[in-house]
GUNUGU-17915 format. One line per 8 residues: number of its first residue (from 1); their letters; for each residue x, y, z of C-alpha. Coordinates in Angstrom, 1 decimal. Layout:
N
NUM = a = X/Y/Z | ... .
END
This chain:
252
1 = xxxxxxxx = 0.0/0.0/0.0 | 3.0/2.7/1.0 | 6.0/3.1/-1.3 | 9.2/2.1/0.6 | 11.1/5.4/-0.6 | 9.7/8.9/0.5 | 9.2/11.6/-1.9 | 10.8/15.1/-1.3 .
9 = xxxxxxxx = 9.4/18.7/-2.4 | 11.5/21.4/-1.2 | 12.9/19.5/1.7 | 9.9/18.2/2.6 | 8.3/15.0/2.5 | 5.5/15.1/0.1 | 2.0/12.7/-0.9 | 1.5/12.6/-4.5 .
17 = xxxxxxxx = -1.8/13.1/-5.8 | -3.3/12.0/-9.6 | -6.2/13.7/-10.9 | -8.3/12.7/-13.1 | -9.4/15.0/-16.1 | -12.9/15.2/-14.9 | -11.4/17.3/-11.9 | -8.8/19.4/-13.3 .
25 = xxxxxxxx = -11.2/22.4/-14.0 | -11.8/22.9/-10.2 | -7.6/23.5/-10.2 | -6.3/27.0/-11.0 | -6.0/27.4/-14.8 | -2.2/27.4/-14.3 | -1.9/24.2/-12.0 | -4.2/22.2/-14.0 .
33 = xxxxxxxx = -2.0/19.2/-14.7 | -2.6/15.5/-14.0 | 0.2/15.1/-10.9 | 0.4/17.1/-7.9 | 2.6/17.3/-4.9 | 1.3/17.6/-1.2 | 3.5/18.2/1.7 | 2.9/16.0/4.6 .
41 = xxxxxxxx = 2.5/17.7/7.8 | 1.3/15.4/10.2 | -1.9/16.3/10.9 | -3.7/16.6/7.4 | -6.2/14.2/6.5 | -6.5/13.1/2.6 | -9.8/15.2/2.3 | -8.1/18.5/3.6 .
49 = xxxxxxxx = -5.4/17.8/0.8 | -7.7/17.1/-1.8 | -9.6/19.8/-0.6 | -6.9/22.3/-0.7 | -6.0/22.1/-4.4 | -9.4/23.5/-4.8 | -11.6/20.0/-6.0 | -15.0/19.9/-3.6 .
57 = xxxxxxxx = -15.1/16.3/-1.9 | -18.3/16.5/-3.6 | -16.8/15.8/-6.6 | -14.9/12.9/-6.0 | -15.3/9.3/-6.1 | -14.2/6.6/-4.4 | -10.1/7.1/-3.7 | -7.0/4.7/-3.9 .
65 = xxxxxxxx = -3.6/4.0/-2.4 | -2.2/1.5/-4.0 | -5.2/-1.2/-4.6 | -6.6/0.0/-1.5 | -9.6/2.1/-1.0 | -9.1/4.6/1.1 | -11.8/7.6/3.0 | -11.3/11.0/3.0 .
73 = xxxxxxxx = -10.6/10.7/6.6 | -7.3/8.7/5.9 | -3.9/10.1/7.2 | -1.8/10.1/4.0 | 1.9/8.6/4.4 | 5.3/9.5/3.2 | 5.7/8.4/-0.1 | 1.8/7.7/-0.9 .
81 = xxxxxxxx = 0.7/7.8/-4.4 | -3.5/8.7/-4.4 | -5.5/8.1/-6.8 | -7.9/10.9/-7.1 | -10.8/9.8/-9.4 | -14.8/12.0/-10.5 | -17.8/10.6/-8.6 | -18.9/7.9/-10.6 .
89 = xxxxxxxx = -22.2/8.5/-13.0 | -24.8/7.7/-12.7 | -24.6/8.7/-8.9 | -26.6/6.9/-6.7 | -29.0/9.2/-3.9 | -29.8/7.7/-0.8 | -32.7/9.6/-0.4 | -33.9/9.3/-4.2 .
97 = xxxxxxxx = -33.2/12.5/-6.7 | -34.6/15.4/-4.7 | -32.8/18.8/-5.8 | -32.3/22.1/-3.9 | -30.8/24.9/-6.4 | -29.1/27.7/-5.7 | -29.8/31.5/-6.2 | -28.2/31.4/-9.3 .
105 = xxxxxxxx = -29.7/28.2/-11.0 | -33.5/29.3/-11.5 | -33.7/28.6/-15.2 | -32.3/25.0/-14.4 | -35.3/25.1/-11.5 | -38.0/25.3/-14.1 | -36.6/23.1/-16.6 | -36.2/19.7/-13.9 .
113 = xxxxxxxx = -39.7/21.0/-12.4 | -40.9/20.8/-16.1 | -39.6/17.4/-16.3 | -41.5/16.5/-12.7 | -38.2/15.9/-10.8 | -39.0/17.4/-7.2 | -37.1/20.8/-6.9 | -36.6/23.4/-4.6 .
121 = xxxxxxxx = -36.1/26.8/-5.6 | -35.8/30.4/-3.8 | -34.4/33.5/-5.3 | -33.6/35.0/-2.0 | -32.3/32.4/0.8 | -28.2/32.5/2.3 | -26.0/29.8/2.1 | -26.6/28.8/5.8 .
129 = xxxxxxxx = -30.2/28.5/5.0 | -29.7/26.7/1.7 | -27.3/24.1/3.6 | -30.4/23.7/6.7 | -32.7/23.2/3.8 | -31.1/20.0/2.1 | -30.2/19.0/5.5 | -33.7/18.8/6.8 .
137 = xxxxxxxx = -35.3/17.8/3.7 | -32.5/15.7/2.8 | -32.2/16.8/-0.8 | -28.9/17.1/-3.1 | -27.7/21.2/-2.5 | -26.5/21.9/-6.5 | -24.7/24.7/-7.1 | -22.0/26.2/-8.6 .
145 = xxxxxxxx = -20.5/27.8/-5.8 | -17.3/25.6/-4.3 | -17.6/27.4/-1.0 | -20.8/25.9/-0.3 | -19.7/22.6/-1.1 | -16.8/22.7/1.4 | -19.3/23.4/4.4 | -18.8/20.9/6.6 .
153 = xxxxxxxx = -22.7/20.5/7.6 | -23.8/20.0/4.5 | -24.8/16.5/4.1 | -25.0/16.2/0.3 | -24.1/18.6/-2.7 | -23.1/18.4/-6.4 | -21.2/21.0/-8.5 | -23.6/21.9/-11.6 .
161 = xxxxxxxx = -21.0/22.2/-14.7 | -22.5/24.4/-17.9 | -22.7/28.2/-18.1 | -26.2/27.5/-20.1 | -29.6/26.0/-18.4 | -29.1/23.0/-21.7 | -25.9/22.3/-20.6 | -26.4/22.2/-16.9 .
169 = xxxxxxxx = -29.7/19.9/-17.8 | -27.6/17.6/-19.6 | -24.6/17.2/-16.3 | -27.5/17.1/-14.3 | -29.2/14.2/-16.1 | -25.8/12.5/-17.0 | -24.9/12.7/-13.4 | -28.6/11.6/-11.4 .
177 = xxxxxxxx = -30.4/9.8/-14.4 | -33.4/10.6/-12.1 | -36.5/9.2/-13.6 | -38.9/12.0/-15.9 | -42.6/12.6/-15.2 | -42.7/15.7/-17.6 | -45.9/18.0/-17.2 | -46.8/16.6/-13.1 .
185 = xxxxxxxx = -45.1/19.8/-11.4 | -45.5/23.5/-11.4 | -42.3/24.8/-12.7 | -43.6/28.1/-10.4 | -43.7/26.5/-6.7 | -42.3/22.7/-7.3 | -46.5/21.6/-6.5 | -48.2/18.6/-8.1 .
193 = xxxxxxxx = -50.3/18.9/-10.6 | -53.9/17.9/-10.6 | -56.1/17.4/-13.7 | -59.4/19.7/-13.5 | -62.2/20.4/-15.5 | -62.4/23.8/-17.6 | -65.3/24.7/-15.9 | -63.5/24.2/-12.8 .
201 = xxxxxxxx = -60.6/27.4/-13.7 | -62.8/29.7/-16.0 | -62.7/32.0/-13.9 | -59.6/32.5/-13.9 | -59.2/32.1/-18.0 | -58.9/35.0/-19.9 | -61.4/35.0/-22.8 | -58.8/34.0/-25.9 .
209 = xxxxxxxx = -57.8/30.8/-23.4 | -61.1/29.9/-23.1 | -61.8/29.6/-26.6 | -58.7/28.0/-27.5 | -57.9/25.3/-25.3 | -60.3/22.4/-23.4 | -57.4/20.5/-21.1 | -56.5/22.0/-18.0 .
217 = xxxxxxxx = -53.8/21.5/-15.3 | -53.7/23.0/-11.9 | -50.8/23.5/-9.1 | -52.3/21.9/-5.8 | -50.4/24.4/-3.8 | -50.3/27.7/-4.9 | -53.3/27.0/-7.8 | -51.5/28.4/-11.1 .
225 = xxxxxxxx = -53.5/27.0/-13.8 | -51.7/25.3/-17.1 | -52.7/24.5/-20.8 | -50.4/23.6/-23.7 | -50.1/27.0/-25.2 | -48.2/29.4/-27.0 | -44.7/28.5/-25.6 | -45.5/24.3/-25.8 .
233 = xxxxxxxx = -43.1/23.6/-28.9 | -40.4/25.2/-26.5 | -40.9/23.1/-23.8 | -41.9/20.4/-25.7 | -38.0/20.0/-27.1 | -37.1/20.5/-24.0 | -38.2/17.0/-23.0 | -37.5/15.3/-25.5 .
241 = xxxxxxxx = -34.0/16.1/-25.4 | -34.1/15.0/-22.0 | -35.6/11.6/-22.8 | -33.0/11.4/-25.4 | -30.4/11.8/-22.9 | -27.9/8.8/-23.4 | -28.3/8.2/-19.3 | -32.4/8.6/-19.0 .
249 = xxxx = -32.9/6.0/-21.8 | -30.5/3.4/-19.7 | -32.9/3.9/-17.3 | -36.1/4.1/-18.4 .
END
């Protein structure tokens, strides 16, 4: 498991870490290569070290030393050679793929809500709150924020990669696979939707809707109304990329 000769770093007695690719963006631009060299100090766990280079433990999967497996908690050795490897995908949830997004993720809100996977969503809540959120309703925190993956109460978080709501969609779905119920949520509040009668939300119809359409969802929390409408060849795409997503059709 240990190497029998020590490596030195500047008179120091060093770990040496290898990253994989999949983990290399998280490294500053000019650092992003595949080896890296950690001083021992004693006191360090693996984690911390990992951690330092910039990589979110959320991000990584299962570690080696040698052929061993070893936790985040493990007290590197002189001479240790880790390797440091992505989370594997799919990713299995304990609790089943409940989502809490960030302030800065509400376009990816409405698009997994579309698709009927349960999200959370506020425009206005802190990081401690966001973390006592997913704790308590034990869902996965995503974000793009590395900071709030370090927190140590957090008890489960994923880095969303994309600068675009299609391309954070498709890491989402490559990562989770969760299962699709499109058109069961409101993309508004994250409420089930019910099937009613037209009669039922005339009244709150205006005229040209009334006319136009005959099938009617409604929220069963905060009672926003929906109808295939104007925007329905939008959406529509929308799902059907996600169906075509090379992980949801292993799945379903």
């Amino acid at each position: 498991m240990r190497s029998r000769h020590p490596r030195w770093h500047a008179g120091k007695v060093v770990v040496r870490l290898r990253i994989a690719a999949e983990l290399r963006l998280f490294l500053p631009v000019a650092r992003r290569q595949e080896w890296h060299q950690v001083p021992l100090d004693g006191t360090a766990t693996l984690g911390h070290m990992v951690e330092s280079l910039g990589i979110p433990l959320t991000e990584v999967g299962p570690m080696k030393v040698g052929d061993s497996g070893v936790e985040p908690s493990y007290q590197p050795a002189a001479g240790d050679v880790v390797e440091v490897p992505p989370v594997p995908r799919p990713q299995g949830l304990p609790e089943g793929p409940r989502f809490l997004l960030d302030v800065h993720l509400g376009t990816l809100a409405r698009r997994l809500r579309l698709l009927g996977i349960d999200t959370a969503y506020h425009n206005d809540m802190d990081d401690p709150s966001l973390v006592a959120q997913a704790n308590e309703e034990r869902r996965v925190l995503l974000t793009q924020d590395r900071g709030l993956l370090r927190r140590r109460a957090l008890w489960l978080g994923a880095y969303v990669r994309g600068t675009r709501a299609d391309e954070q969609l498709h890491d989402l779905l490559g990562r989770f696979a969760p299962p699709l119920r499109p058109w069961t949520r409101c993309t508004a509040c994250n409420g089930e939707l019910v099937t009613v009668g037209k009669e039922e939300v005339e009244p709150l119809l205006e005229a040209g809707t009334r006319r136009s359409y005959d099938a009617y969802g409604q929220c069963g929390e905060c009672g926003q109304v929906y109808w295939h409408g104007a925007h329905s060849d939008h959406l529509e795409e929308i799902v059907r990329t996600a169906y075509a997503h090379p992980a949801v059709g292993a799945t379903s």
